[in-house]
TORNU-601828 format. One record per residue (C-alpha): residue number from 1; residue in three letters; x, y, z. Coordinates in Angstrom, 2 decimals. Each point is the difference from the previous one (the first is absolute). Last residue first. Layout:
<rs>
<NUM; "ALA"; <X; Y; Z>>
...
</rs>
This chain:
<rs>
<307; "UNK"; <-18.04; -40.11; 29.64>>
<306; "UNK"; <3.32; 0.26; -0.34>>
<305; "UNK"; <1.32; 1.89; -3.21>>
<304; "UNK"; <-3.01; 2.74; -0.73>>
<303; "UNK"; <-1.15; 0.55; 3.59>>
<302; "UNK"; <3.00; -0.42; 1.68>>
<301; "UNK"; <2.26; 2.90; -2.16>>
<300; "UNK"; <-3.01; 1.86; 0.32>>
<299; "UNK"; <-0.03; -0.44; 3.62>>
<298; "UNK"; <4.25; 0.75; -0.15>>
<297; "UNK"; <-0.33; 3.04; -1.86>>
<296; "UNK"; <-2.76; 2.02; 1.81>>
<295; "UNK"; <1.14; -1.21; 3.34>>
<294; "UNK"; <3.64; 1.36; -1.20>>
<293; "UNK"; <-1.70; 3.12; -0.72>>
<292; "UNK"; <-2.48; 0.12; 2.98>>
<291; "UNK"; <3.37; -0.71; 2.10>>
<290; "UNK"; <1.68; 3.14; -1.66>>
<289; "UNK"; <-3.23; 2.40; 0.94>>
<288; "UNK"; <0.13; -0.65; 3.42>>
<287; "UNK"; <3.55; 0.53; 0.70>>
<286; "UNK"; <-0.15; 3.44; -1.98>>
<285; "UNK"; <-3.25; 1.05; 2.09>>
<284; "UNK"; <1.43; -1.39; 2.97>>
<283; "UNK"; <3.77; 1.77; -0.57>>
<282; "UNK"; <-2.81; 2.93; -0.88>>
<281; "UNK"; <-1.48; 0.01; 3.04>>
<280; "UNK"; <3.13; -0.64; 2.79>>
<279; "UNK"; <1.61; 2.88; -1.01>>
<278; "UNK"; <2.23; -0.43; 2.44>>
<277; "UNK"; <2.76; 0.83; -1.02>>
<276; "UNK"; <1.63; -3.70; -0.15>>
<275; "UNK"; <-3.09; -0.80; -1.26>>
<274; "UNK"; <-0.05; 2.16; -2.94>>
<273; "UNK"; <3.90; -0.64; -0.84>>
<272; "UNK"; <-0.82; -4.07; 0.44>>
<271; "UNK"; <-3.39; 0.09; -2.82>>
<270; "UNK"; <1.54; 2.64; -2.21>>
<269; "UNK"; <3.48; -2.54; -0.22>>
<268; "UNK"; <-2.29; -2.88; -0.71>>
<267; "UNK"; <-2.42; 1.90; -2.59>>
<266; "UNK"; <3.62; 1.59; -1.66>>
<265; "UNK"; <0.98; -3.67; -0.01>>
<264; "UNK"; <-2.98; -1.34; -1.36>>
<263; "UNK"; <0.47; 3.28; -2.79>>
<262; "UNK"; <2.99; -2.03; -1.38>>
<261; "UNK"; <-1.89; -3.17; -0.65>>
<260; "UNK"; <-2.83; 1.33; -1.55>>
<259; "UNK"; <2.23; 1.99; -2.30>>
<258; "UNK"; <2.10; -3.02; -0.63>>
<257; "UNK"; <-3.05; -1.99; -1.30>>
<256; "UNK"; <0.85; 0.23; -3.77>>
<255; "UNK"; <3.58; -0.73; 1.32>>
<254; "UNK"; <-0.60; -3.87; -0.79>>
<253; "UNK"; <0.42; -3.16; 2.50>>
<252; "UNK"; <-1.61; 0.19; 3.87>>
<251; "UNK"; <-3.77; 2.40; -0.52>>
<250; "UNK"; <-0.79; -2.70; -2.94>>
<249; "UNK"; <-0.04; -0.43; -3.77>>
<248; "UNK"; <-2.49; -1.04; -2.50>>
<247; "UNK"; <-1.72; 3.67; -1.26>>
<246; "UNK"; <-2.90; -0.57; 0.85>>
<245; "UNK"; <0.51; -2.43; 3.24>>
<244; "UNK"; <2.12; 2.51; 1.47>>
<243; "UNK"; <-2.60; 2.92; -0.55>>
<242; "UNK"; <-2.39; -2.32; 1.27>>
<241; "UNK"; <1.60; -0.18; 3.56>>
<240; "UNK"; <0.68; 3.80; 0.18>>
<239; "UNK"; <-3.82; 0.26; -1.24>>
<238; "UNK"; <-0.58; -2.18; 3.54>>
<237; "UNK"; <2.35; 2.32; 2.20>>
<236; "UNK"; <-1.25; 3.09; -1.39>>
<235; "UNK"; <-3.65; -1.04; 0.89>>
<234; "UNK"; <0.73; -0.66; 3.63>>
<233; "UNK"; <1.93; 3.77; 0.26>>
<232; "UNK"; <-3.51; 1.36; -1.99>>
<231; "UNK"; <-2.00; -1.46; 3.03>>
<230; "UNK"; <2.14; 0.48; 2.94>>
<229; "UNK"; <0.19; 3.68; -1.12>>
<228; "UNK"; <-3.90; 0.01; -0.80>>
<227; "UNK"; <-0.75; -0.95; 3.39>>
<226; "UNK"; <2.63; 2.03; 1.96>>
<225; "UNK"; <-2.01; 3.21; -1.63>>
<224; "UNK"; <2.44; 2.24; -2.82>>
<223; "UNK"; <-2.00; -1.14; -2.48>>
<222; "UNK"; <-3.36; 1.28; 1.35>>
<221; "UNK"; <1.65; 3.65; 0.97>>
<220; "UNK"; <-0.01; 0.68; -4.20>>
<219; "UNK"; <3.58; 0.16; -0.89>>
<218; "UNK"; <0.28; 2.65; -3.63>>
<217; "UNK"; <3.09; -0.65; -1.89>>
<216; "UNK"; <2.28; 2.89; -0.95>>
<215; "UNK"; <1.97; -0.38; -3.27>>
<214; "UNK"; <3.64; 0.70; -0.79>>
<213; "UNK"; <2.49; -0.61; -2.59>>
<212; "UNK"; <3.03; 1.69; 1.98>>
<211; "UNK"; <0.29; -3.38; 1.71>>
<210; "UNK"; <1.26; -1.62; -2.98>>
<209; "UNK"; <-0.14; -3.35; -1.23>>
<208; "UNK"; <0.74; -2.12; -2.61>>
<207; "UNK"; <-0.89; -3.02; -1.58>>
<206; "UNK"; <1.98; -1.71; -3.01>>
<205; "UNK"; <3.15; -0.42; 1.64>>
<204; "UNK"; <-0.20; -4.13; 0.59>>
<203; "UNK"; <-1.16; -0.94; -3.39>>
<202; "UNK"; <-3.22; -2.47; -1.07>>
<201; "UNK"; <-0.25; -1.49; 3.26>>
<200; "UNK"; <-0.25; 3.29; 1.73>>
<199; "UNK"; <-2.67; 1.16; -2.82>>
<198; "UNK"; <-2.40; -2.99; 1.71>>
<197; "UNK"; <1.24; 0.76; 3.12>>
<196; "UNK"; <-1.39; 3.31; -0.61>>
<195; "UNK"; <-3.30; -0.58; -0.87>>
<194; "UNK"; <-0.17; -3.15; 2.64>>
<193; "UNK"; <0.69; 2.97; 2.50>>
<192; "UNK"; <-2.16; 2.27; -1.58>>
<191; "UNK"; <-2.99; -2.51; 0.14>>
<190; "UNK"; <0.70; -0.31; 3.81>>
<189; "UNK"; <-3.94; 0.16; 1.15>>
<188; "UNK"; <-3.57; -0.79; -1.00>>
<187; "UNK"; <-2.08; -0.24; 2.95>>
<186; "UNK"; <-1.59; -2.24; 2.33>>
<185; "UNK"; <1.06; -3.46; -0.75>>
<184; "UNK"; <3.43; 1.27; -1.08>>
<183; "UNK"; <-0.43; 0.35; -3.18>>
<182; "UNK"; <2.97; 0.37; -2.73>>
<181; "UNK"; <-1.05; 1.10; -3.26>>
<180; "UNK"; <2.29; 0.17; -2.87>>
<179; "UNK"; <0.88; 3.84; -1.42>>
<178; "UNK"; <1.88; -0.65; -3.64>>
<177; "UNK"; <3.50; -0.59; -1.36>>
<176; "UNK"; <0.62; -1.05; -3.14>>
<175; "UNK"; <-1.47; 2.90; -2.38>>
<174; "UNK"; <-0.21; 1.90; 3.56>>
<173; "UNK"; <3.76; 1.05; -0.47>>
<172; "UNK"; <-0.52; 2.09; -3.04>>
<171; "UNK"; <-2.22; 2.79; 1.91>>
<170; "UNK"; <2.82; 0.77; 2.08>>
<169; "UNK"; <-0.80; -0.02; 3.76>>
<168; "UNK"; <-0.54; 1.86; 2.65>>
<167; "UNK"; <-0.77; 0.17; 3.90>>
<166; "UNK"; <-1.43; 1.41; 2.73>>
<165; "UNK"; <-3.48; -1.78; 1.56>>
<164; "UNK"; <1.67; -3.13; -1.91>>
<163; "UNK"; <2.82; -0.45; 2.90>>
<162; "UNK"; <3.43; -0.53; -1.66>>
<161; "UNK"; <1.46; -3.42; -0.75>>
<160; "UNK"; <4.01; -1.67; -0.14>>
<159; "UNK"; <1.78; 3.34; 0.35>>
<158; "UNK"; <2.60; 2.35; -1.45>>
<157; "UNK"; <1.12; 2.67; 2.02>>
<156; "UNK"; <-1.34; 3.86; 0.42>>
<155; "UNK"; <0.67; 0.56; 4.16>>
<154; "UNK"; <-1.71; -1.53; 3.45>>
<153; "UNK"; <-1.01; -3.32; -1.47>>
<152; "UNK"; <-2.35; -1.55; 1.75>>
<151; "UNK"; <0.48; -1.86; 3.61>>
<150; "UNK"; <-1.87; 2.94; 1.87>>
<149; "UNK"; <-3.44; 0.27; -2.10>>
<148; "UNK"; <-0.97; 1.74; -3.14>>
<147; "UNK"; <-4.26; -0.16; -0.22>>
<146; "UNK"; <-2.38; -2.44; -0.85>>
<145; "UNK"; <-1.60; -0.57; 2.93>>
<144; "UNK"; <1.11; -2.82; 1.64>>
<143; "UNK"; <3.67; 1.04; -1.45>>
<142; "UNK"; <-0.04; 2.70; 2.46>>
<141; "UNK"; <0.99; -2.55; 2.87>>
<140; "UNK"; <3.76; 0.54; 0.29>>
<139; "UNK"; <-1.07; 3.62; 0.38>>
<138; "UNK"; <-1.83; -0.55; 3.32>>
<137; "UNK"; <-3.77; 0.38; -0.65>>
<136; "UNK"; <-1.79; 3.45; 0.57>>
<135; "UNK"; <-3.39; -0.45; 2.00>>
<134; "UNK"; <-2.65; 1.77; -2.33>>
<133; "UNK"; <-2.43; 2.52; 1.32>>
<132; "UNK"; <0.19; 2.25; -2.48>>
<131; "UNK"; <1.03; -1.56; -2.91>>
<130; "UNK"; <3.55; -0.83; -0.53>>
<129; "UNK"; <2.05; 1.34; -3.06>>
<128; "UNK"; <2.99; -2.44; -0.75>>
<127; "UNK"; <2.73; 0.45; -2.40>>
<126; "UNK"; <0.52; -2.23; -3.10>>
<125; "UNK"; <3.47; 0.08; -1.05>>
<124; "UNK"; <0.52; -0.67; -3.69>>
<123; "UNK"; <-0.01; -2.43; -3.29>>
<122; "UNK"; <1.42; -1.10; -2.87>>
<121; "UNK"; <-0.17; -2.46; -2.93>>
<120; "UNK"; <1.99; -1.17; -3.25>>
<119; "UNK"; <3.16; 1.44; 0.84>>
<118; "UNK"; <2.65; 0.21; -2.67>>
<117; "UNK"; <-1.13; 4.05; -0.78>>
<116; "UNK"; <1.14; 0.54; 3.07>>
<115; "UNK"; <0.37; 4.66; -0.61>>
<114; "UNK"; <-3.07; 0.29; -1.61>>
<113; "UNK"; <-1.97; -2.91; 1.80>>
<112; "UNK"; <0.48; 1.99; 3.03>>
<111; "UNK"; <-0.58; 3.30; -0.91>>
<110; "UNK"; <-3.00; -1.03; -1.65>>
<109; "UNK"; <-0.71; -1.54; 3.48>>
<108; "UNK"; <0.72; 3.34; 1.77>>
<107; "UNK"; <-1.88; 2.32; -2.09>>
<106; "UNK"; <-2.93; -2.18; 0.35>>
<105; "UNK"; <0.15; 0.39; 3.84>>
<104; "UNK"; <1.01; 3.27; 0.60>>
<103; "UNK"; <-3.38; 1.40; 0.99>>
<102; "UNK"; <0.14; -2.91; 2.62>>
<101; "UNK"; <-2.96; -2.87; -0.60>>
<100; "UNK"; <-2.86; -0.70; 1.86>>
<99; "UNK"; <-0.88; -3.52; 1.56>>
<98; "UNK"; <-3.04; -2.13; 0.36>>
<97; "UNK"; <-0.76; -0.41; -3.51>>
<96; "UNK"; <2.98; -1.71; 0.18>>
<95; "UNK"; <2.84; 1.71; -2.91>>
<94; "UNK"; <1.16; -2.36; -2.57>>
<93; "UNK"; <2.56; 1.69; -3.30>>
<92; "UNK"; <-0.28; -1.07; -3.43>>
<91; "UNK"; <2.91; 1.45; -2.32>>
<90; "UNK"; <0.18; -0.68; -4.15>>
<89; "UNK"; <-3.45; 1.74; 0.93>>
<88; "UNK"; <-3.18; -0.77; -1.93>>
<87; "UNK"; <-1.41; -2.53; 2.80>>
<86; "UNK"; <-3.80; -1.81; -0.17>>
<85; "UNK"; <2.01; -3.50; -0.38>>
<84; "UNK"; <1.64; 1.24; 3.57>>
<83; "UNK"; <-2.80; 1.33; 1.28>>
<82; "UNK"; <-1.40; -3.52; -0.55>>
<81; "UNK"; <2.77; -1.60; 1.59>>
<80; "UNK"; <-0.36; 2.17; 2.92>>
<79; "UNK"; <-3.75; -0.89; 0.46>>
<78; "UNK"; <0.62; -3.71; 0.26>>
<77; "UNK"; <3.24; 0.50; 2.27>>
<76; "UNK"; <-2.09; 2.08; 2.02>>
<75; "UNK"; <-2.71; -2.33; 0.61>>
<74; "UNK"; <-2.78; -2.21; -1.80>>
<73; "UNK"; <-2.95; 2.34; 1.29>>
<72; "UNK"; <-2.72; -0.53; -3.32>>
<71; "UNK"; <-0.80; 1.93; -3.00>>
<70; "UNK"; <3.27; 1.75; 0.27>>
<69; "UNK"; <-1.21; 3.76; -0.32>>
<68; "UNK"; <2.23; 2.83; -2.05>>
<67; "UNK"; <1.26; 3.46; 0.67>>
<66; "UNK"; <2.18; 1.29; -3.12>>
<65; "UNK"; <1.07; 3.97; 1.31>>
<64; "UNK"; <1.91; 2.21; -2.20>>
<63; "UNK"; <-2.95; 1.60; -1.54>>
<62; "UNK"; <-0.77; 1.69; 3.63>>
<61; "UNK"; <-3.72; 1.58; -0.85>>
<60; "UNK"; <-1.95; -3.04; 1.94>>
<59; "UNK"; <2.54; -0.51; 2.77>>
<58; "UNK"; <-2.65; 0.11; 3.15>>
<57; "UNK"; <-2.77; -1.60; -2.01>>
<56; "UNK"; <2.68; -2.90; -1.19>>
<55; "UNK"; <0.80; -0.11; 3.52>>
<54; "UNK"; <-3.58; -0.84; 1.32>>
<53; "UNK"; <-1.28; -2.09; -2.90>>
<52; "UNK"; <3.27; -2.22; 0.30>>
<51; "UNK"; <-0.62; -0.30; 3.80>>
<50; "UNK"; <-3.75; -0.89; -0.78>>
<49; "UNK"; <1.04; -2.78; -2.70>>
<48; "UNK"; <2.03; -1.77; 2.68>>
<47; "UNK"; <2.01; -3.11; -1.28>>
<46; "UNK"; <3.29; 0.67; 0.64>>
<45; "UNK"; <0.78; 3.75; -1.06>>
<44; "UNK"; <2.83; 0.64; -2.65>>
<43; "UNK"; <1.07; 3.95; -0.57>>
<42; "UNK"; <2.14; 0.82; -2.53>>
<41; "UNK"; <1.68; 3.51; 0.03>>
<40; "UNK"; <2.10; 1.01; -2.71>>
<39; "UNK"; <3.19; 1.93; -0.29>>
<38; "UNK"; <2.33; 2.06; -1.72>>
<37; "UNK"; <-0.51; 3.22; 3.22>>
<36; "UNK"; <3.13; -1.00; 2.24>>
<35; "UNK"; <-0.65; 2.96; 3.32>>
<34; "UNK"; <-2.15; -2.31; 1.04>>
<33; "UNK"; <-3.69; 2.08; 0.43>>
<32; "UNK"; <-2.18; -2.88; -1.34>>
<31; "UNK"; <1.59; -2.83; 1.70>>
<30; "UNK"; <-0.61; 1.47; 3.24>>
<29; "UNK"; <-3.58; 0.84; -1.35>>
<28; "UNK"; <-0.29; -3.85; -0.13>>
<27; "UNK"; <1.45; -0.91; 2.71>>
<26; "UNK"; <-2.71; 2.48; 2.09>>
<25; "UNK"; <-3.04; -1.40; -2.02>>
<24; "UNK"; <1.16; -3.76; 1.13>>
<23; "UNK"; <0.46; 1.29; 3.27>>
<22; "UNK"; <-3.96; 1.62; -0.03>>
<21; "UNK"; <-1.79; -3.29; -1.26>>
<20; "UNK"; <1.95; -2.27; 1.96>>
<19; "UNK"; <-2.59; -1.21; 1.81>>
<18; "UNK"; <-1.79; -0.17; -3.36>>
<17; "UNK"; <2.23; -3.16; -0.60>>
<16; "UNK"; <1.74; -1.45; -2.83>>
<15; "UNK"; <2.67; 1.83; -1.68>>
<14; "UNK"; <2.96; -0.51; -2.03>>
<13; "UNK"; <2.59; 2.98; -0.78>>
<12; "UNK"; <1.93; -0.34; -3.06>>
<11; "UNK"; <2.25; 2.95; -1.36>>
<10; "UNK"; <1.08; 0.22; -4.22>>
<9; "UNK"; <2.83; 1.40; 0.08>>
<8; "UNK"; <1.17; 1.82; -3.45>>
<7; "UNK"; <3.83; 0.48; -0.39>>
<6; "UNK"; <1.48; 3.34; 0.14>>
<5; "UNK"; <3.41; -0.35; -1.89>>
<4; "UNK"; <3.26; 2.09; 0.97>>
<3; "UNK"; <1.36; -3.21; 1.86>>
<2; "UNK"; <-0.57; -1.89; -3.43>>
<1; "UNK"; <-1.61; -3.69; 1.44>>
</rs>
């Protein structure tokens, strides 16, 4: 990509809840007033005619929006593809409907892509924004909800995944690569990770990221409750399991898992410094959360292999 060149994005945001009516206005407009104007906006929503209704009313004279309706919910990866077949841009960046991006945020991924032009994906640092009300987690936890925890990369550096609530690709890759589900029995999580482990396979340096490349992810109180912590730590654990099983390896004999290894020992380290201060909490919190991981791979380890 010429350095001097301004290369059309096209931006995909998926949607499927009026809950999120008003944030999924807000990400948009963020979008809207990037400092980057080549663009396009496509908007996917799951399977909820009324949402689509509501946003196309709100949009109606903005030409550079595409807002479309899954017939049915079938999930982000479902809806992202779709954006993705929908795209004009050699570039297709992922914001969560959830989220709002930094004025710079266009700027930065053409930027990006400009000066790597051998990477294939990228993404950025994903800050949180609490609602009122909301119990903030311990940083080593932020990857419950979706935002850039303590064991990530502190500086730009080649990576194995990025988090799809902030994150790019070129168009090109998604002629062999594509969004897979993952379900969890609840929700659908870790299609990034698959994403990227997918390119990982293909060649080591072809994500990268960069903190300067930043988005702000909304935390609603309810997923920031003990319950929904021991819930989403449970369901990392078994998608940890079937991310093995995909992709025929294991946790003990290939680097693909070396991040996972590397941020046990930031987990362990977090979990002696906090109680060693006292801050008895969070070493809970943390402690907590890593059994309902292992508990989470082992059962589903049991439940497709022993019983």
């Amino acid at each position: 990509m010429n350095k001097n060149a301004s290369p059309f994005i096209s931006v995909i945001i998926c949607a499927f809840s009026m809950k999120r009516y008003s944030e999924t206005v807000k990400c948009i407009n963020s979008i809207l007033i990037n400092n980057y104007k080549n663009f396009d906006i496509i908007v996917v929503i799951d399977g909820n005619e009324k949402l689509k209704q509501k946003i196309e009313s709100e949009f109606k004279d903005n030409k550079n929006i595409v807002i479309v309706n899954n017939i049915k919910n079938e999930g982000p990866s479902v809806s992202r593809n779709r954006g993705v077949g929908l795209a004009k841009g050699d570039l297709v960046a992922f914001i969560d409907d959830d989220a709002f991006a930094k004025p710079e945020w266009l700027e930065t991924i053409v930027s990006d892509f400009s000066e790597h032009p051998e990477i294939s994906a990228l993404g950025g640092k994903l800050i949180p924004v609490y609602e009122k009300g909301a119990q903030k987690l311990p940083e080593e936890l932020l990857w419950i909800v979706g935002c850039t925890y303590k064991g990530h990369p502190v500086k730009k550096q080649f990576v194995r995944n990025v988090i799809s609530a902030n994150m790019a690709v070129r168009r090109e890759v998604f002629k062999e690569i594509q969004f897979e589900k993952m379900f969890d029995g609840r929700n659908w999580k870790m299609e990034d990770t698959l994403f990227g482990i997918r390119l990982f396979m293909k060649k080591k340096n072809a994500i990268l990221y960069d903190p300067e490349m930043i988005v702000y992810h909304n935390v609603s109180k309810e997923r920031t409750k003990l319950k929904y912590i021991l819930q989403r730590s449970y369901s990392e654990g078994r998608l940890k399991y079937d991310l093995g099983k995909i992709i025929k390896t294991n946790f003990v004999d290939t680097q693909i898992f070396r991040h996972e290894q590397s941020y046990l020992k930031t987990l362990l380290s977090s979990i002696f410094r906090n109680s060693f201060t006292l801050k008895l909490k969070d070493c809970l919190l943390l402690l907590l959360s890593m059994l309902c991981v292992v508990f989470g791979y082992l059962t589903h380890y049991r439940i497709k292999y022993i019983d």
